[in-house]
N, C-alpha and C positions, 0 to 999 in steps of 0.2 A: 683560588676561589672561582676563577672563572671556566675553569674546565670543570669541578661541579657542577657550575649551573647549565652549561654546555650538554654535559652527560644528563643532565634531570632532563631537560628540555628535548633530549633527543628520545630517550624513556616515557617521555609523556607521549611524545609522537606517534612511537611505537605501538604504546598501549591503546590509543584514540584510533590505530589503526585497526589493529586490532578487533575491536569493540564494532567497527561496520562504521556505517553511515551518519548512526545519530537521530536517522528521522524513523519515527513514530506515527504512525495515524491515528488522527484525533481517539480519546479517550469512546470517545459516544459512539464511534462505530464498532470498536472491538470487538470482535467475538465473530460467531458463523452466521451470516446468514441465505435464507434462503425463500422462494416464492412457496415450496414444499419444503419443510424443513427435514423431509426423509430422502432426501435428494437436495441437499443445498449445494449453492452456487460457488461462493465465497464466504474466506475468512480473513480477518485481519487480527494479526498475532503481534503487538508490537511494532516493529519493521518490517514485519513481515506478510505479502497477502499471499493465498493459498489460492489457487482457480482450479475448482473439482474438475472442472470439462474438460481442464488440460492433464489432470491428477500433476501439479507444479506446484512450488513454493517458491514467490520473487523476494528479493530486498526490494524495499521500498527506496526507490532514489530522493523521490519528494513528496508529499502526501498536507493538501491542505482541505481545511470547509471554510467556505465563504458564502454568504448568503442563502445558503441551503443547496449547495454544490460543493458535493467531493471529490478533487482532482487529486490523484496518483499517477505515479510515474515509476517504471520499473523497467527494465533490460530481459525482453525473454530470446531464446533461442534462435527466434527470426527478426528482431530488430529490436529497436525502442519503442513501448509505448506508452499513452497518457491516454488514462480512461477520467469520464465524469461520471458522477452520479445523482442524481436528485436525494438528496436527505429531508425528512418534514421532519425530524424529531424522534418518529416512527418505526418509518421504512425507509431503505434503499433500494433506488431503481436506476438500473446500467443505462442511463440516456446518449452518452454519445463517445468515440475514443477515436485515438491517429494509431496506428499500426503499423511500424518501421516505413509511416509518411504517408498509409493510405488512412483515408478519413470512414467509418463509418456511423452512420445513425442506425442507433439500439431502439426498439420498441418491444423492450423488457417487461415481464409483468413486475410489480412492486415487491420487493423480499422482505421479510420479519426476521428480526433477532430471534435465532434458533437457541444459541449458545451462545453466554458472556466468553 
C-alpha cells in the first residue's frame, strides 16, 4: 500500500511539473493590449505574457493586482525581470520595471484591450 501511494505521489509531481508554473495573470487583463491596437505592445495568454517589441513569449513566474498595480515577473534572455503596471479597470500603463537589477521608470502612453 505504501509504494502505491509513493508511485501516485511521485506521478502527481511529475504531472504538476509538467503543467509549468501554475501562475496565471489576473482574469481582467487577459488578452492584447495596446496604446494603437494595430501595433500592440503586450499580451497576456494565461501564464503566459507575449512583449511585441521583443517578438517573445515569457512564463509568468508571478503575476499579481493589487490596488490598481499589476506586478509580473518573468525570466527573459538577459536576466530577471518584474515590471508594474497601472490598471484603472480600463487601461494598462508600463509605469515602472527592475531588469536583471537595473531599475527603470516607463512614461508609457495608456494601452486599451485590443483582444480578449
Amino acid at each position: 500500500m505504501k509504494i502505491n501511494r509513493l508511485a501516485g505521489a511521485a506521478g502527481l509531481a511529475l504531472l504538476l511539473a509538467a503543467c509549468g508554473s501554475g501562475v496565471t495573470a489576473p482574469s481582467v487583463v487577459q488578452g492584447t493590449w495596446g496604446a494603437d491596437c494595430s501595433h500592440p505592445e503586450v499580451k497576456f495568454d494565461g501564464g503566459q505574457l507575449t512583449v511585441f517589441a521583443d517578438d517573445k513569449t515569457y512564463d509568468l513566474k508571478s503575476a499579481a493586482l493589487d490596488n490598481g498595480a499589476l506586478t509580473v515577473a518573468y525570466d527573459s534572455a538577459a536576466g530577471p525581470v518584474t515590471e508594474v503596471y497601472a490598471f484603472d479597470g480600463q487601461s494598462l500603463r508600463m509605469d515602472h520595471g527592475v531588469y536583471n537589477g537595473a531599475s527603470v521608470q516607463w512614461e508609457k502612453a495608456p494601452m486599451s484591450k485590443c483582444s480578449s
